[in-house]
C-alpha positions as CSV (number, residue, x, y, z in Angstrom):
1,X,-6.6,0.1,13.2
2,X,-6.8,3.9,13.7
3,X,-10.8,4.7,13.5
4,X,-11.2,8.0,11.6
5,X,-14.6,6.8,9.9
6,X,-17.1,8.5,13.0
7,X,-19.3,10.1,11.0
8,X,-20.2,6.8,9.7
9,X,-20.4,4.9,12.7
10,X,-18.7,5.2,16.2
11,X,-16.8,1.6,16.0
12,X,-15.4,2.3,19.6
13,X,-17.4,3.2,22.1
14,X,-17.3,4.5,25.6
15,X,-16.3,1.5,28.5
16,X,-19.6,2.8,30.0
17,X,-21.6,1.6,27.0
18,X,-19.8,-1.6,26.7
19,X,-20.2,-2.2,30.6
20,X,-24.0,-1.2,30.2
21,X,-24.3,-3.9,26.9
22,X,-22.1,-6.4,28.7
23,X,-24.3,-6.2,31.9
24,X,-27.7,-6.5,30.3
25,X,-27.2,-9.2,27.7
26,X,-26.2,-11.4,30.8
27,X,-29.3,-10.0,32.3
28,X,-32.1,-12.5,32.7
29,X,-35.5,-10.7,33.4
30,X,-35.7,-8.2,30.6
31,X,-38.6,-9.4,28.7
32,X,-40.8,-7.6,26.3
33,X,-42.1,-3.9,27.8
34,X,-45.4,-3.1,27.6
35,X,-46.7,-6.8,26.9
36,X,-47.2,-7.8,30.5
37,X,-47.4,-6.9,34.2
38,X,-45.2,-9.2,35.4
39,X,-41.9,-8.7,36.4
40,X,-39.8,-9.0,33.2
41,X,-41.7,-7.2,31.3
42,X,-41.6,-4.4,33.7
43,X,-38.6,-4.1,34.5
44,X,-37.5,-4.0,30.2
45,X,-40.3,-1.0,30.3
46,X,-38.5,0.5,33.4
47,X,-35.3,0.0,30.9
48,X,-36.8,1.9,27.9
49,X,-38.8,5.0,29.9
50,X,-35.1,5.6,31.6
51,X,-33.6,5.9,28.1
52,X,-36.3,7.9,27.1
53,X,-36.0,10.5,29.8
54,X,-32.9,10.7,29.4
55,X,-32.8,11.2,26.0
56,X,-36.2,13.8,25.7
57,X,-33.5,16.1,28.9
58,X,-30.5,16.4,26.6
59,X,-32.7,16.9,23.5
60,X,-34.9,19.7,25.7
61,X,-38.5,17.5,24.5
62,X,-41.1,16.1,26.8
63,X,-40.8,12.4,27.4
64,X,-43.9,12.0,26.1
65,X,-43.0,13.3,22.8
66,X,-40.3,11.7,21.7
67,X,-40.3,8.2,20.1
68,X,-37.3,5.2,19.3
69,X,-37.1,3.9,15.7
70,X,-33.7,2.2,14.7
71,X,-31.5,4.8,12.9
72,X,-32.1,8.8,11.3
73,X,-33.3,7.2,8.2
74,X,-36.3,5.6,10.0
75,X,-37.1,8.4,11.6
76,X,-36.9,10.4,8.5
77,X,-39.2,8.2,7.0
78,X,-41.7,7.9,9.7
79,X,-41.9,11.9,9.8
80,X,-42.2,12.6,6.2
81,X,-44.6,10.5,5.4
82,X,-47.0,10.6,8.2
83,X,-46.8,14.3,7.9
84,X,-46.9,15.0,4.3
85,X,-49.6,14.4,1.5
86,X,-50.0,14.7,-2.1
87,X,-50.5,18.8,-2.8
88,X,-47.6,19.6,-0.2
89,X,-44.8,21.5,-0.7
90,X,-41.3,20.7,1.0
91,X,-38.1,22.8,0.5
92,X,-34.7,21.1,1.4
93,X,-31.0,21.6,0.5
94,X,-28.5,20.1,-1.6
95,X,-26.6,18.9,1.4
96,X,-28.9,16.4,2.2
97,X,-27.9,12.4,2.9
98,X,-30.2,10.1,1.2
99,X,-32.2,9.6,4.2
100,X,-33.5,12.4,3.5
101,X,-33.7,12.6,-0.6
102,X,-34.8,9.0,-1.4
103,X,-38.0,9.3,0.8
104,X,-38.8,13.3,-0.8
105,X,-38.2,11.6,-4.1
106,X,-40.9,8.5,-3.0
107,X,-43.3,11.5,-2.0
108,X,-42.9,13.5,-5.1
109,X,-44.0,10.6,-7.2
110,X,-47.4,10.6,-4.7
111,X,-47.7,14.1,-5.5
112,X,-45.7,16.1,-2.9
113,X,-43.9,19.4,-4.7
114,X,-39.9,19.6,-4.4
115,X,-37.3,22.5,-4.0
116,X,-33.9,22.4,-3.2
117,X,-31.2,25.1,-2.0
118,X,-28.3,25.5,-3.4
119,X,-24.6,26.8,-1.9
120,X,-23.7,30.3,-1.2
121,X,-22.0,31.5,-4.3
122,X,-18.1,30.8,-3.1
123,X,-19.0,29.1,-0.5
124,X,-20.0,25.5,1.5
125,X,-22.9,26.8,3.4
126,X,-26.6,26.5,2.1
127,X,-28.1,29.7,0.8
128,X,-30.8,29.7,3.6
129,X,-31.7,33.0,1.8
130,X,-33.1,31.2,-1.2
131,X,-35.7,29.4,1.1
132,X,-37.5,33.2,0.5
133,X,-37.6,32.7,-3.4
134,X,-38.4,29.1,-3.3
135,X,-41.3,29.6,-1.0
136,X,-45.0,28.6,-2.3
137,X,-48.6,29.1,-1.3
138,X,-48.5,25.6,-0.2
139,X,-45.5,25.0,1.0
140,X,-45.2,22.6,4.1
141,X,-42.3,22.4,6.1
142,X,-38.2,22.7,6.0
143,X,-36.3,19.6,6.0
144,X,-32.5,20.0,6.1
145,X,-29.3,18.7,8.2
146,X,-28.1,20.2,11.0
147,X,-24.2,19.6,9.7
148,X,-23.2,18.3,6.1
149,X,-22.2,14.7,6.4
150,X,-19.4,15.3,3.7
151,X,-18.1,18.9,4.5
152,X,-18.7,19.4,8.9
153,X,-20.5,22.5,7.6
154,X,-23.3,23.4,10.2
155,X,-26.6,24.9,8.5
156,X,-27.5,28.5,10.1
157,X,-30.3,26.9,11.8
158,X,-31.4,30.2,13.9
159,X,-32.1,31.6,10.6
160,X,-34.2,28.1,9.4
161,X,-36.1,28.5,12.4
162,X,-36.6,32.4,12.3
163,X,-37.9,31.9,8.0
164,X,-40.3,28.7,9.6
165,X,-41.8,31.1,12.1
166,X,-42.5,33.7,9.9
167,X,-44.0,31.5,7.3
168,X,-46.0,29.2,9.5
169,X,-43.5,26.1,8.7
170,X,-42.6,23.3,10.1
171,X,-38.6,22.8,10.5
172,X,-37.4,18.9,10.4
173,X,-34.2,18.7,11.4
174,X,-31.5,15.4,10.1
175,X,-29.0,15.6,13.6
176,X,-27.2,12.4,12.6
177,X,-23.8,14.4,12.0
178,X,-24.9,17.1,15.6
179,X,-26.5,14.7,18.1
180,X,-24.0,14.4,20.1
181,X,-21.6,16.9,18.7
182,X,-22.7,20.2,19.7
183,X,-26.1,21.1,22.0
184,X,-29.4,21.0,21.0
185,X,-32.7,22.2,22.5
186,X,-35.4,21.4,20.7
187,X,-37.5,24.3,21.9
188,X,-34.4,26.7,22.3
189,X,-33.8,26.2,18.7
190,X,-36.6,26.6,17.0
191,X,-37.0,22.7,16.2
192,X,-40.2,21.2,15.4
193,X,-39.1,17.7,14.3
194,X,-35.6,16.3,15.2
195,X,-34.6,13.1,13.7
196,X,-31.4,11.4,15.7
197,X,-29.4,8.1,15.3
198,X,-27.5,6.4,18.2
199,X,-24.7,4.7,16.6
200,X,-22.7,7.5,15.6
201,X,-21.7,10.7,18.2
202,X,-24.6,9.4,20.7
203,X,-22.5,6.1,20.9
204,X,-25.1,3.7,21.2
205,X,-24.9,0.5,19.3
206,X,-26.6,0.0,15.8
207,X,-30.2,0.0,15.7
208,X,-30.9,2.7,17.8
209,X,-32.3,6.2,17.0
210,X,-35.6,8.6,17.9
211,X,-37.6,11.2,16.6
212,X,-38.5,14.4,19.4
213,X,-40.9,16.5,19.1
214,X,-41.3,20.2,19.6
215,X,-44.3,22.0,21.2
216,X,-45.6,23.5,18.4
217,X,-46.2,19.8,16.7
218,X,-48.6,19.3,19.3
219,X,-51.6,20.3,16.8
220,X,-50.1,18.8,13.9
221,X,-52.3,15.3,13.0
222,X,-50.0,12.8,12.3
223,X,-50.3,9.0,11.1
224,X,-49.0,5.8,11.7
225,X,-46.8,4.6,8.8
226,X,-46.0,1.2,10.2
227,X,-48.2,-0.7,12.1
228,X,-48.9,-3.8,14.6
229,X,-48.5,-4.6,17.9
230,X,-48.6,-1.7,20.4
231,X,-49.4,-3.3,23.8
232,X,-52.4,-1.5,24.0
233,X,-55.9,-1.4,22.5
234,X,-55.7,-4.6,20.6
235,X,-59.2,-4.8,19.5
236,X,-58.8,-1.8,17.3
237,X,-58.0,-1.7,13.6
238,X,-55.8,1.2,13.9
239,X,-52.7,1.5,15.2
240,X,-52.7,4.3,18.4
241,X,-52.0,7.8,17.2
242,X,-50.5,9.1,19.9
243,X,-46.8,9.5,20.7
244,X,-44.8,7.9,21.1
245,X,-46.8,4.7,20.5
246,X,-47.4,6.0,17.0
247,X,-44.0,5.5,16.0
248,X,-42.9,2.3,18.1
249,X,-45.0,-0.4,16.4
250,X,-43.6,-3.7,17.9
251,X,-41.0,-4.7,20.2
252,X,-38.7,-2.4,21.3
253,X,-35.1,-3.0,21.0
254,X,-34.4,-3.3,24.9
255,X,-30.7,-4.0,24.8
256,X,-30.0,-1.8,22.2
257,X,-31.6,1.2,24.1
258,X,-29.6,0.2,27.3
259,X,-26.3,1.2,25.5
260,X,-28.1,4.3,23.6
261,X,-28.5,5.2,27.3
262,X,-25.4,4.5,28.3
263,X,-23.9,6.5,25.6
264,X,-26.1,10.0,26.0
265,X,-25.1,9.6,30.0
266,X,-21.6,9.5,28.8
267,X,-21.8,12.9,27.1
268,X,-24.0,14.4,29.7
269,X,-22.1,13.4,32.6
270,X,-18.9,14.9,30.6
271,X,-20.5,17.5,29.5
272,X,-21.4,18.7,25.9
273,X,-19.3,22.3,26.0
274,X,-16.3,19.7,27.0
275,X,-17.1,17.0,24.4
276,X,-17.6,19.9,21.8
277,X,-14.3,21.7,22.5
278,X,-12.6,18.3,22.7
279,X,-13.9,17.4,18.7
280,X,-13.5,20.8,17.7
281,X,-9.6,20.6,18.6
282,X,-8.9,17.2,17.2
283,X,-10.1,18.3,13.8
284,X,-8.9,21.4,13.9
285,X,-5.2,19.5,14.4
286,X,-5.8,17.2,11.5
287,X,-6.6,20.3,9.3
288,X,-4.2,22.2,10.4
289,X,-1.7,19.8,9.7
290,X,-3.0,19.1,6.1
291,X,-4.0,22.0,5.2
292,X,-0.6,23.1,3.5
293,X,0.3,19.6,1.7
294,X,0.9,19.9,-2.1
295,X,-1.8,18.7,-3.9
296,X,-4.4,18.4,-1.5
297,X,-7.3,20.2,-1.3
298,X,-9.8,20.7,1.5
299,X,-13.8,20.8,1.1
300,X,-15.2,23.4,4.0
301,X,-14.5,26.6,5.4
302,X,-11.8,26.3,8.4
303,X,-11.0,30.2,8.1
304,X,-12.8,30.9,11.2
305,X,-11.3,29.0,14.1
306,X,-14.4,30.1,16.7
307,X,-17.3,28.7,13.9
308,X,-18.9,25.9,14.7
309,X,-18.3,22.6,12.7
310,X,-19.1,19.1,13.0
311,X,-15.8,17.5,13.2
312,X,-15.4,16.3,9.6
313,X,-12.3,17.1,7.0
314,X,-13.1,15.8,3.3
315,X,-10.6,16.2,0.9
316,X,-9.0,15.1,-2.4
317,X,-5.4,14.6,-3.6
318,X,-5.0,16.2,-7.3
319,X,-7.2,14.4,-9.2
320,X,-6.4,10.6,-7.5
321,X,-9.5,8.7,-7.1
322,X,-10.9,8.8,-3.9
323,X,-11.2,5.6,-3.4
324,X,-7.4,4.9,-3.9
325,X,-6.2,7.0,-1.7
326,X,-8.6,5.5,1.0
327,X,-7.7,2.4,0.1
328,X,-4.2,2.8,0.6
329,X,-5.0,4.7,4.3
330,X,-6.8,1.0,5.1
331,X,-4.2,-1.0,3.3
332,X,-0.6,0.5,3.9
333,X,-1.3,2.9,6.8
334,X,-4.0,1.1,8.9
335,X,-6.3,4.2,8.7
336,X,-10.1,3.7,8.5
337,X,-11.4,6.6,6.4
338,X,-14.3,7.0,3.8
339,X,-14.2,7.6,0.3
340,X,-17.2,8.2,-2.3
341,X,-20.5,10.5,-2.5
342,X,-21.5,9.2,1.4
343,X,-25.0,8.8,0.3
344,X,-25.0,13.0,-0.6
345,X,-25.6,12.9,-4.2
346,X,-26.8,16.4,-4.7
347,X,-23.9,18.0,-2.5
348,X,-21.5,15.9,-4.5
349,X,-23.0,17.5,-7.9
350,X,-22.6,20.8,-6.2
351,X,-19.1,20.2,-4.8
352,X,-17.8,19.3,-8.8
353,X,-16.8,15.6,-7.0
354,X,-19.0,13.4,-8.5
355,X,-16.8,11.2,-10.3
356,X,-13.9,11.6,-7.9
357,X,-15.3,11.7,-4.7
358,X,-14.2,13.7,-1.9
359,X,-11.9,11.0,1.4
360,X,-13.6,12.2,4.6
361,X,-11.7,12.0,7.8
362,X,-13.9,12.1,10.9
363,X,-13.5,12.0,15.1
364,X,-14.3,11.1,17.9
365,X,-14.4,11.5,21.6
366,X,-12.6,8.2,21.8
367,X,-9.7,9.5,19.0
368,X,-6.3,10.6,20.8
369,X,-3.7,13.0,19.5
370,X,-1.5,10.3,18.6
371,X,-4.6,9.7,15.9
372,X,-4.5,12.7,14.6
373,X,-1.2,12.7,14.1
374,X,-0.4,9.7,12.0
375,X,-3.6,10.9,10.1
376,X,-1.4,13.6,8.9
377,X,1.9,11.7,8.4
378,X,0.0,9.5,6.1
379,X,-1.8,12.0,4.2
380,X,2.1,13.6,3.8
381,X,3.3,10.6,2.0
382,X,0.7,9.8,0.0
383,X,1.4,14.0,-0.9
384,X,4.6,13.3,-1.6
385,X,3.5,9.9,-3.7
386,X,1.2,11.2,-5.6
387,X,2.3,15.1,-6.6
C-alpha cells in the first residue's frame, strides 16, 4: 500500500527505529527503571534518561523539565488540568484536534471560562488578532496547535508568544502535526508548555509522547493528575511534584522510548532544515499536481511557495462524500488516505465541511516521488469519474 495517512500515524518507520525496537525486545536485562539498583533496572533507567536527553536537545528544554506520557492527548490532559482551576480563563482556536477541545470542554463544566478564535476573514489561518478582544481579567494561558491537523496551516506562533508575553500568559503548544516537521526551541519560541507525540513525524512507535517545559514554568505550581508508583518516597500520600516524576506515575514504557529515541536521532542526525525541505517538496509536488483537476478543491493556502506548512493537502471532489472517494483511494488504487472531521470539529464547522468532510493526504520522510506521483494519477481519475 502507498502510505499517505502521516499525519495520523507514521506506519513506516525509519530502519534505525526498527533496528533499535528489534534489538531491545530481544534484550534481556531491561527491567523496570527507577525500581531497583541492580543491574536491569539500571540499565532500562540508563535507556529512558538517554531518550530524555535527547529529546529535551532537539526540543531546546532542560532534561529535567521535560516528562514521557504515551501520546499529545495525554500530555494535553496532564497540563490542562494540573494547571487550570475553576475561575480560569483559557483562549484557544477553532483549529484545534479534540485533544485539546474534549479536555477544555471537561474543565469548563468544573468552572474554567472558554474562548475560541476564529479564521482570518478569507482565509485558513487563525485570527491571532482576536486573542486581544477575547482577552479577560482572568484569563490564564493560550492553548493552540502549532499546524492544523486538517489544513498544514502553521499558527503565527511568534505573534502567540509576543501577545503571552505582554499579557503575563502562558502559551501551550499541541506539536503533534510540527514535532518533527519543522524546528522547535522551546525557549527560542516563546513556548511555555509543549505537548508532543512519537508515533507520527518523531517516528517512534505508539505509546510514546512528552510534555517540555519552558523556563518561565519554573514558578508555576503544578499537580499531579494521575498518581501511584514513582520509585521514590513511598511512604508519602502524595504523589512527588516535581518534574518529571509528576507526570510519569508508573512504569515507564522502556521499549517504546528506545524507538522514540531512535526516531528523534534519525531526524537529528539528518538534519531538520533537510527533513523540512525534503516534506515541504513532496507536498508541494502532490499539490501542484492537483491543484488544476476539475472539480477538486483544495483547503489551505499554497500561494506562497517559501511559507511554512506542515506537509498536509485536504481536499474534496465536487460535493462526493469524503469518505467515498477515500475509500476508493484504499479499495481501487491502494492509497491510504483519511477522510472525515480528523477529530477537528470546530475547524470543520468553520471550513463549511461538516457533513462532507474534507480527504487529507499527508507525507513523510519515508514517502518517495513515485508516491506522490500515483497520488495524483489517482486523484485524476477519480476527477475524470466523478465531474
Amino acid at each position: 500500500m502507498i502510505y499517505l495517512d502521516n499525519a495520523a500515524t507514521s506506519t513506516i518507520k525509519p530502519d534505525s527505529v526498527k533496528e533499535a525496537l528489534c534489538r531491545a525486545i530481544r534484550r534481556d536485562d531491561l527491567g523496570n527503571p527507577g525500581r531497583g539498583a541492580h543491574e536491569c533496572s539500571l540499565q532500562a533507567l540508563l535507556e529512558v534518561e538517554a531518550a530524555r536527553s535527547t529529546l529535551a536537545k532537539f526540543f531546546g528544554a532542560k532534561d529535567s523539565q521535560l516528562a514521557f506520557t504515551a501520546n499529545a492527548t495525554m500530555s494535553l490532559n496532564l497540563i490542562l488540568k494540573s494547571l487550570l482551576k475553576a475561575g480560569d480563563h483559557v483562549i484557544s482556536s477553532c483549529t484545534e484536534h479534540n485533544s485539546v477541545l474534549r479536555p477544555l470542554y471537561q474543565l469548563a463544566e468544573e468552572g474554567v471560562d472558554l474562548s475560541f478564535a476564529g479564521l482570518k476573514k478569507d482565509s485558513f489561518q487563525v485570527d491571532v488578532a482576536a486573542f486581544e478582544q477575547l482577552l479577560r481579567p482572568n484569563t490564564r494561558a493560550v492553548v493552540v496547535n502549532h499546524a492544523s491537523n486538517v489544513t498544514g496551516e502553521v499558527i503565527e506562533l511568534s505573534a502567540c508568544a509576543e501577545f503571552c508575553r505582554k499579557n503575563k500568559l502562558l502559551l501551550i503548544v499541541d506539536a503533534a502535526q510540527s514535532a518533527g516537521v519543522f524546528p522547535i526551541n522551546i525557549q527560542a519560541d516563546g513556548i511555555d508548555v509543549l505537548c508532543f507525540t512519537g508515533h507520527k513525524s518523531l517516528y517512534g512507535p505508539g505509546g510514546t509522547g512528552g510534555i517540555a517545559l519552558g523556563s518561565r514554568m519554573a514558578d508555576v505550581p503544578l499537580k499531579s493528575v494521575i498518581s501511584g508508583g514513582s520509585g521514590i518516597r513511598s511512604f508519602e500520600k502524595v504523589h512527588p511534584q516535581e518534574m518529571p516524576t509528576l507526570f510519569e506515575a508508573g512504569t515507564a514504557n522502556v521499549l517504546g522510548l528506545i524507538g522514540l529515541h531512535a526516531g528523534v536521532k534519525y531526524l537529528r542526525d539528518r538534519g531538520m532544515a533537510e527533513v523540512e525541505a525534503q516534506l515541504t517538496k513532496l507536498m508541494r509536488r502532490f499539490y501542484e499536481g492537483v491543484k488544476d483537476l476539475p472539480g477538486l478543491k483544495i483547503y489551505g493556502d499554497f500561494s506562497d511557495p517559501g511559507q511554512r506548512r506542515a506537509p498536509i493537502v485536504g481536499l474534496n471532489l465536487g460535493d462526493v462524500p469524503a469518505a467515498v472517494i477515500s475509500d476508493l483511494l484504499a479499495t481501487d488504487y491502494d492509497i491510504a488516505t483519511r477522510p472525515g472531521a480528523h477529530c477537528a470539529p470546530r475547524m470543520h464547522q468553520a471550513l463549511g465541511t461538516a457533513d462532507q468532510g474534507i480527504v487529507r493526504f499527508s507525507f513523510s520522510t519515508m514517502n518517495s516521488e513515485a508516491d506522490i506521483d500515483a497520488g495524483i494519477a489517482a486523484m485524476a481519475e477519480l476527477s475524470r469519474a466523478f465531474v
